[in-house]
C-alpha positions as semicolon CSV with decimal commas, in nm:
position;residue;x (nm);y (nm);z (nm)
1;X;0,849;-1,135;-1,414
2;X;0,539;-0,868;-1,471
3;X;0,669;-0,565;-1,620
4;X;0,436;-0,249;-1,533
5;X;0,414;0,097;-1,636
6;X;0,310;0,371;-1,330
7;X;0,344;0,738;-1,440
8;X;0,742;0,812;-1,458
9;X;0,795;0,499;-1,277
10;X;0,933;0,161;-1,528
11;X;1,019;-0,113;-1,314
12;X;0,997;-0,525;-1,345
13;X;0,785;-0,640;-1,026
14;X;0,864;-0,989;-0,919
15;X;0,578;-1,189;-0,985
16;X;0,551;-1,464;-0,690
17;X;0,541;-1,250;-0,401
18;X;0,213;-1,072;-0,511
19;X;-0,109;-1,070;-0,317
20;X;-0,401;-1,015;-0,548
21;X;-0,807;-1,012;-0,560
22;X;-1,083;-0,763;-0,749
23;X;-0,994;-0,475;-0,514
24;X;-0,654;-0,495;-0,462
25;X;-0,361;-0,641;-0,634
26;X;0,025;-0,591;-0,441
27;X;0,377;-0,681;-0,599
28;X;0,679;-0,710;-0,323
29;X;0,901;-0,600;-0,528
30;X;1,236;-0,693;-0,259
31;X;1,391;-0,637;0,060
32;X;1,671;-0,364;0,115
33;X;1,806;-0,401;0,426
34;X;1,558;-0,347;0,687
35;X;1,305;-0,205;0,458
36;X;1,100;-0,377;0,240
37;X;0,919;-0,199;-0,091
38;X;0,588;-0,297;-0,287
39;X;0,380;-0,129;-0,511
40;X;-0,016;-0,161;-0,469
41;X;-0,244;-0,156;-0,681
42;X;-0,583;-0,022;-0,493
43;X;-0,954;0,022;-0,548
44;X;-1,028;-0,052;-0,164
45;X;-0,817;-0,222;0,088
46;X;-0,916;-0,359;0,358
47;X;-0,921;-0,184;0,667
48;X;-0,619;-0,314;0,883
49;X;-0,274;-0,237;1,100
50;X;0,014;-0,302;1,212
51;X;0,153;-0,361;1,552
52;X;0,547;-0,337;1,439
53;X;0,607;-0,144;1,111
54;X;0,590;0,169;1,006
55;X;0,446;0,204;0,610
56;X;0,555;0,529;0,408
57;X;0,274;0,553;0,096
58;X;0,385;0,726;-0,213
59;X;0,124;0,786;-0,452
60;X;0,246;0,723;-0,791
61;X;-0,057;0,773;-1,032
62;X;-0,401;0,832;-0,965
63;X;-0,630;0,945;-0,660
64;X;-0,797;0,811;-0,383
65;X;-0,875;0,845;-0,018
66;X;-0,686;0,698;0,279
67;X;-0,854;0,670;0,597
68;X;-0,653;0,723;0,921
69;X;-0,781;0,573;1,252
70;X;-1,130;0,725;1,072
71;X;-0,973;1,080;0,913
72;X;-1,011;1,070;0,580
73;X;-0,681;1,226;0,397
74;X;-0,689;1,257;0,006
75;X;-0,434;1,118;-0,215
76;X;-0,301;1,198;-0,528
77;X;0,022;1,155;-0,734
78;X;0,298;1,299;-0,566
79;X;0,183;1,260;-0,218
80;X;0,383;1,100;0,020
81;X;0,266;0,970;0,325
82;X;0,392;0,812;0,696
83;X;0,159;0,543;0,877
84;X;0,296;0,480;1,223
85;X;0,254;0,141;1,399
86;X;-0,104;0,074;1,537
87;X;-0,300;0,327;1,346
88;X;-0,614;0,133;1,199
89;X;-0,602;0,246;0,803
90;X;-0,734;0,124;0,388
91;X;-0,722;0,301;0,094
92;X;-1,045;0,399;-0,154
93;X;-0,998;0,463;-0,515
94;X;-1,312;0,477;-0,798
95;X;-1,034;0,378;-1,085
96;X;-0,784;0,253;-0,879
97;X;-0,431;0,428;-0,731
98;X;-0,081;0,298;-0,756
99;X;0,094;0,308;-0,469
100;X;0,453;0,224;-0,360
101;X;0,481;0,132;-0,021
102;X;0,773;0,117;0,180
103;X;0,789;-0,055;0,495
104;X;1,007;-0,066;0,823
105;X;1,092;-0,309;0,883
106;X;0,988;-0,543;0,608
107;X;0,595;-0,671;0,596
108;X;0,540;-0,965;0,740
109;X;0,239;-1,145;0,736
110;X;0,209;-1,225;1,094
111;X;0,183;-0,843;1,175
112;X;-0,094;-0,763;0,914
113;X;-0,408;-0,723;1,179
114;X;-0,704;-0,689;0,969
115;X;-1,031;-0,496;1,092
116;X;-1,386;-0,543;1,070
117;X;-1,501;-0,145;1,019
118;X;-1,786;-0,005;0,822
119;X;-1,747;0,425;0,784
């Protein structure tokens, strides 16, 4: 079990469901129902979407930039916002921005479409 520290935010992350490499690290921290909840730790994502589920972003510390089928949309703690299914999206962040990340239904792998896309 990882324990982290994110602004206000305490919580121990379960450790095997994490996905993790120099730009990017994500904890899953469970399934509630038909939601599923992470927290991502992000420098620069890659530029993906989903076909089935819908991802609510809630910026817990730092800032960053999201990009939205190409709009860029800043982020910064406190910010809170809804990615509908099929809209093309990644995250930018100089020092990195924690984000939780709640999704409907829960992420699955299988709907995780990733894009090749230089902006």
């Amino acid at each position: 079990m990882v324990t982290r520290r994110t602004g206000r935010v305490h919580m121990n992350i379960l450790s095997g469901n994490k996905i993790d490499n120099e730009e990017e690290t994500v904890y899953e921290s469970g399934i509630a129902g038909n939601a599923g909840v992470a927290l991502a730790i992000i420098k620069r994502s890659e530029p993906h979407f989903h076909r089935k589920m819908t991802e609510y972003y809630m910026v817990d510390t730092g800032k960053g930039m999201l990009f939205l089928d190409g709009e860029r949309v800043p982020l910064q703690q406190g910010d809170v916002v809804k990615i509908e299914p099929n809209t093309m999206h990644h995250v930018e962040s100089k020092d990195g921005i924690y984000i939780w990340v709640v999704t409907l239904p829960p992420f699955d792998i299988k709907d995780l479409h990733r894009v090749d896309q230089k902006h």
